[in-house]
N, C-alpha and C positions, 0 to 999 in steps of 0.2 A: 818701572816694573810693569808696563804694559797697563792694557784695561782691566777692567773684571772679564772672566773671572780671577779670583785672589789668587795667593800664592798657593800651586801642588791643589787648585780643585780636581773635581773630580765632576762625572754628567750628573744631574741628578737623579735620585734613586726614587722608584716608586714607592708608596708606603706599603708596610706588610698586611697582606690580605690574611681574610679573618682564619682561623687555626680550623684546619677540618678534625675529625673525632679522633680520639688518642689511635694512638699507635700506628698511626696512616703513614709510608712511604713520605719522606724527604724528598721534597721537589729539587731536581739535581740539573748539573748543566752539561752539557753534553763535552766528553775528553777533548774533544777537537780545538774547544777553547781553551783548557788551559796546555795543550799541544803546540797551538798556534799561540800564546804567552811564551810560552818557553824558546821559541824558536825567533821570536824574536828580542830578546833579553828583555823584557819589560819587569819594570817593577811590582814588588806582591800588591803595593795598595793599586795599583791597575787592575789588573786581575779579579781583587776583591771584589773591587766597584761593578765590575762586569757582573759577578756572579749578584749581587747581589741586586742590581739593577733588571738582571732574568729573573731569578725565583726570588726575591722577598729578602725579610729579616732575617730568616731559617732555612740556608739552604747547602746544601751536600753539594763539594764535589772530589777530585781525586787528585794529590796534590805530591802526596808519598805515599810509600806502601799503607797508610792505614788510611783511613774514610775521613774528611775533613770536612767541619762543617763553619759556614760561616753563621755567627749571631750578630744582627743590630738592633735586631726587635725588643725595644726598652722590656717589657715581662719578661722575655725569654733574658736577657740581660740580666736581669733581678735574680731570675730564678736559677743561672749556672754561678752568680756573683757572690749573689749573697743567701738565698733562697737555701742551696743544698751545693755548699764552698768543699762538703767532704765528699761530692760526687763527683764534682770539676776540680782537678789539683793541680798544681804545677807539677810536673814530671820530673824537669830538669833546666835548672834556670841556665835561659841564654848567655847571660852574662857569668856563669857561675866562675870563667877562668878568671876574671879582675875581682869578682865581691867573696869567691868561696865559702862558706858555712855562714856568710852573715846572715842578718834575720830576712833581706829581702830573696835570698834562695834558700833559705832553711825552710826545711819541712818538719811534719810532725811532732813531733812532742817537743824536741827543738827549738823548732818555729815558736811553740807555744810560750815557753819558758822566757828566748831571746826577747819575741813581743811582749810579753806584761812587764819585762825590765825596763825597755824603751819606750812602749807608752806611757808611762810616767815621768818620760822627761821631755813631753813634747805637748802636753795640756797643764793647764792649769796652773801651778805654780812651777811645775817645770819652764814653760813658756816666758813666762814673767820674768826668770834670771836670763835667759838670753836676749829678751827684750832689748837692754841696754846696748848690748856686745853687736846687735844689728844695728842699732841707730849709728855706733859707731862706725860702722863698716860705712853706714851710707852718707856719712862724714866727708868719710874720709874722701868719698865717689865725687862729692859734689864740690868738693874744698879742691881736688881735680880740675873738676870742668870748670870751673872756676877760670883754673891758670889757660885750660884750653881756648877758652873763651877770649881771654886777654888777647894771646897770644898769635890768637889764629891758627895752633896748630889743627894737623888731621889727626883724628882719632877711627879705631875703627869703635863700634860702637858694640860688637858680638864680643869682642874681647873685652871691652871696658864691661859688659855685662857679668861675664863670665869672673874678670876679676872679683868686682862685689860679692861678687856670690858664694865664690871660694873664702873669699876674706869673710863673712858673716857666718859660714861654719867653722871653718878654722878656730875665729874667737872664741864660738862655742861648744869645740871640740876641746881645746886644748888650754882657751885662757889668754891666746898670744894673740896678735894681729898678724894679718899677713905680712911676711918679709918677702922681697925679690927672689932669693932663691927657691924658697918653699913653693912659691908660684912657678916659679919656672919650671920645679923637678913635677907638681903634678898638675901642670898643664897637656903632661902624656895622658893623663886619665882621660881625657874627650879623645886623642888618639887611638887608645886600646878601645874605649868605648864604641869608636867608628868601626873600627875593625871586626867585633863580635856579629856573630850570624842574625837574624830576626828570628830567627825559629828555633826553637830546642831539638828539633829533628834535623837541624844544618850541622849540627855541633860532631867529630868525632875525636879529635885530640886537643880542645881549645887552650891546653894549656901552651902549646908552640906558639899561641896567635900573639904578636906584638912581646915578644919574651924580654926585648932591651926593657921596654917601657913597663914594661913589670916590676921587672928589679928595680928601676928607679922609684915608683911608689910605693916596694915595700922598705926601699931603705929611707925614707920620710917615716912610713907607717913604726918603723922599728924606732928612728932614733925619738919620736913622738911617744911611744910607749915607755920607754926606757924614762924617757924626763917624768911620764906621768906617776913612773913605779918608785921615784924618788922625789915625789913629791913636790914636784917642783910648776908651783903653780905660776900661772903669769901673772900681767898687769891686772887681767880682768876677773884674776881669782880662777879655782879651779874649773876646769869644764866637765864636759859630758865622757870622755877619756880617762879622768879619775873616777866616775865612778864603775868602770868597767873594767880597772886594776886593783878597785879596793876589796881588801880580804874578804873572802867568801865565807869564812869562820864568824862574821861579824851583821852574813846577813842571813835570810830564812833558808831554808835547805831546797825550797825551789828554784834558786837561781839560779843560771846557768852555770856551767864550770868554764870560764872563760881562760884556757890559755892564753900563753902569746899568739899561736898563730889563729886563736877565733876573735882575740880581741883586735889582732891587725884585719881580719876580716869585716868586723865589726866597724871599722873604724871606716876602712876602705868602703863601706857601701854609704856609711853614714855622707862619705865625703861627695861618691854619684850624686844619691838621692840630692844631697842638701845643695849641688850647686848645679850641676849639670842641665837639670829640668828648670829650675830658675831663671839660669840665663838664656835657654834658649826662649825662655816665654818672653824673657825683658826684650830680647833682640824681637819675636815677631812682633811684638806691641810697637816698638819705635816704630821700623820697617810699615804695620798699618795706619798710625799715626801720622805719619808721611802720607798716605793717599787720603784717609781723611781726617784731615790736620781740625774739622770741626767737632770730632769726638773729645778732642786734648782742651777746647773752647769749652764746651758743655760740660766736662767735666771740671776743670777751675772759676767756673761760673757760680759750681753749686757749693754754696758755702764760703765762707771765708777759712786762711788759713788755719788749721788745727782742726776744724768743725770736724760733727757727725757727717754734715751733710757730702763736703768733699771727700772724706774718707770712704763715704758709702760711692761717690763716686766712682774714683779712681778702684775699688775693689771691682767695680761693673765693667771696666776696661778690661781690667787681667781677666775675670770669668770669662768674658766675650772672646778674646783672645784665645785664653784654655779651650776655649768652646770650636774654634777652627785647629786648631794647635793644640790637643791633649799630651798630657806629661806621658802618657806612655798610649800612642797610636792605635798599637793592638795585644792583646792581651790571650799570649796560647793559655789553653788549659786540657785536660787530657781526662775521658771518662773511665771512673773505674767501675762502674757497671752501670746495667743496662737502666735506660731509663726513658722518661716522654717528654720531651719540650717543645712547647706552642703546641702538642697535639700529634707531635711528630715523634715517631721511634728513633734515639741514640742508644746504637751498640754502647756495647762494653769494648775499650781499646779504641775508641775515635777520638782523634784530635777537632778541638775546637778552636775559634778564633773570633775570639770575642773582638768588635772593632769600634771603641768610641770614635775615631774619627769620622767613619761614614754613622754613624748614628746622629753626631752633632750635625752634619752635613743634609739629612733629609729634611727634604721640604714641606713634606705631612708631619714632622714635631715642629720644625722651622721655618718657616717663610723665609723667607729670601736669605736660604742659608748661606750662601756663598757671600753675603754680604756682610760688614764690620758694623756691629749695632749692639753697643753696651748699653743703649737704654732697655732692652730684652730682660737687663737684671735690675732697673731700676723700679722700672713700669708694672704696676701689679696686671695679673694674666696675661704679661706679654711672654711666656716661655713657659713649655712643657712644665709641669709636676709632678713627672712619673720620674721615682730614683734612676731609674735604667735610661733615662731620656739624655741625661748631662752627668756625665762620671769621669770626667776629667783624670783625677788619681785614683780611679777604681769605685768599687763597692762590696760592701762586707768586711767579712773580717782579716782580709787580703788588701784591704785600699792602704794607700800611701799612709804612714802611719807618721810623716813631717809634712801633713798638710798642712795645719794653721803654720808651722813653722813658713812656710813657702811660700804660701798666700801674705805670712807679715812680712815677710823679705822684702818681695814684689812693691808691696802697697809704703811701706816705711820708706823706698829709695825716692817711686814715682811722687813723695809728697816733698822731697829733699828736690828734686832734677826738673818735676814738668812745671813749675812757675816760674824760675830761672833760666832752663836752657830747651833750645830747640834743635834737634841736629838737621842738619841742611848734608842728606847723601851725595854725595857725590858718583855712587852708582850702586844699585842695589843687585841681591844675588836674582837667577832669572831661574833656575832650581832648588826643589824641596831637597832633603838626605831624609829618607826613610829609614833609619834605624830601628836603635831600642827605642831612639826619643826621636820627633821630628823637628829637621832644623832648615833651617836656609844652609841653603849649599853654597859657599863664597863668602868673601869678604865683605865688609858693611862700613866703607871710608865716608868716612862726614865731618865738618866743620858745626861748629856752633852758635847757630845765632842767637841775637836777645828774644826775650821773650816778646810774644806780641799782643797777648792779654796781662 
């Protein structure tokens, strides 16, 4: 994979100089740059970096017809995120033609409703019943590599990720393991996922985009509901799927009214969220671990099997990881009236572009941010403290609401996979994919060696 810098860096950025007096002009960059972006097909996080590498954390430029501003500046971060989340809204979600009315494009009152269903099945004792239904997934992953390992064969290791990942919601979706066909038919879901715009302002008929690969997730999505509505629980008891078919007569008059087609929508986002962003972190984790194979060392170093101390380990791997490789890149949001951030006048009607990626990226929160260093989360004062500094799956009342889910996915395989097996690439991708989610562009072929701690 080359030297440093890592995979899809970027220059580094200066840090944001201090907020002059409210309501001052948006330091902007001049059209010719993103003229000259355009004209040579460059990707948006190019672009970004450029701009924000000119004017700071907060800066204006002209992208489509309305005023576009980029944010990296952790406060100004906090304060469109989570600060004043009814100033900054989602518009219109990019993905809306795959997840439709689910909770992660649902708006307003909506949203509201959808979210305090779901967060309660993704903390606390929600969490705990799926606990089991991922250890097994990561079972099944490692009883796998296992044979691979025997056997010598090549695996690639973005799909082996991927599987896991599907198969640990699945169980939790519906109560079943994953079967071969069910993997096969929404393996289009990363398909249609590729296909979708980055922007909500790219979108004007998405519902044409990838229409085969449609149909086939919603006829999963269907005959999944159908089994839920008859009650037809699996080996691992009911999942998260029964409780989004059980009678609305039975629960408080705030919950949603879930048809079939919000509950296939439902189920359809649950299925993104819970595997899509997963696997690609598992893949850039391997993928870095490969270049420095001494991070994988220090972390089975610390502690013995089962311990706090490994576990707290291996969780500093995945953060460190999220921290180059955020679950969702850049985050639009859209002003509905006028207002002042960092010091700065935002119209009413500007597109924003919130970007963890170049935020994890700067070298004034960061030091040697281009560089893979999971003791930043181990090490007390080795990393920013400012929420807006590290926001991997958001902040506020809009962040990934299957976080812990996703962070115990990660951490529950890597304590099952990195004492065991080692993958030996046999050639790694030499491209990011900037999507919804950032991924390695290419296949990820590798053999498995023994371990060597």
């Amino acid at each position: 994979m080359g030297t440093e810098p890592s995979f899809g860096s970027l220059p580094h950025a200066p840090g944001t100089p201090s907020a002059p007096g409210a309501g001052r002009p948006l330091p902007q960059v001049e059209d010719g740059l993103v003229e000259r972006w355009r004209a040579e097909g460059g990707e948006l996080v190019g672009l970004l970096s450029q701009v924000r590498e000119r004017c700071g954390g907060v800066a204006g430029f002209r992208l489509g017809p309305a005023p576009t501003v980029l944010v990296t500046d952790p406060q100004a971060v906090q304060h469109v995120l989570a600060r004043h989340p009814e100033r900054y809204v989602k518009r219109s979600h990019r993905a809306r033609a795959l997840l439709g009315g689910g909770v992660m494009a649902a708006t307003g009152e909506a949203w509201k409703r959808q979210r305090r269903l779901l967060q309660s099945q993704f903390t606390g004792t929600g969490m705990r019943r799926y606990e089991q239904r991922i250890t097994e997934a990561a079972r099944t992953t490692a009883q796998r590599w296992d044979r691979y390992a025997r056997t010598g064969e090549v695996l690639d290791v973005g799909q082996e990720m991927r599987r896991f990942a599907l198969d640990a919601i699945w169980r939790s979706l519906t109560g079943h393991p994953l079967d071969d066909g069910t993997e096969r038919e929404l393996a289009t879901v990363a398909a249609v996922a590729a296909a979708l715009p980055i922007q909500p302002a790219d979108m004007t008929d998405s519902q044409d985009i990838a229409a085969t690969d449609l149909a086939r997730i919603d006829a999963v999505a269907r005959h999944a509901i159908e089994a839920a509505r008859k009650g037809e629980a699996g080996p691992d008891g009911p999942g998260l799927l029964h409780v989004l078919v059980d009678d609305p007569s039975d629960t408080p008059s705030e919950r949603p009214e879930y048809t079939d087609q919000l509950i296939r929508d439902e189920l359809v986002t649950l299925l993104v969220a819970g595997h899509e962003t997963t696997s690609s972190t598992l893949t850039w984790l391997y993928l870095l671990l490969d270049r420095y194979p001494e991070a994988r060392e220090q972390a089975l170093a610390a502690g013995g099997e089962g311990s706090a101390e490994r576990g707290r380990a291996i969780q500093a791997l995945v953060n460190e990881t999220l921290r180059l490789y955020p679950s969702a890149w850049v985050l639009p949001r859209y002003a509905t009236e006028d207002d002042t951030l960092a010091g700065y006048t935002i119209e009413a009607g500007t597109d924003l572009l919130v970007c963890p990626y170049l935020t994890h990226r700067d070298p004034e929160l960061w030091p040697e941010p281009e560089h893979f260093d999971p003791r930043r989360f181990t090490t007390p004062d080795n990393r920013p403290t400012h929420p807006g500094a590290y926001f991997p799956f958001g902040i506020g009342p809009r962040a990934c609401l299957g976080l812990q889910f996703a962070l115990r996915e990660s951490t529950v395989l890597l304590e099952h996979l990195l004492p065991a097996h080692t993958p030996v690439f046999r050639s790694t991708p030499t491209k990011t994919a900037y999507g919804i989610t950032v991924r390695p562009d290419g296949p990820t072929p590798a053999t498995l060696a023994p371990p060597t701690t």
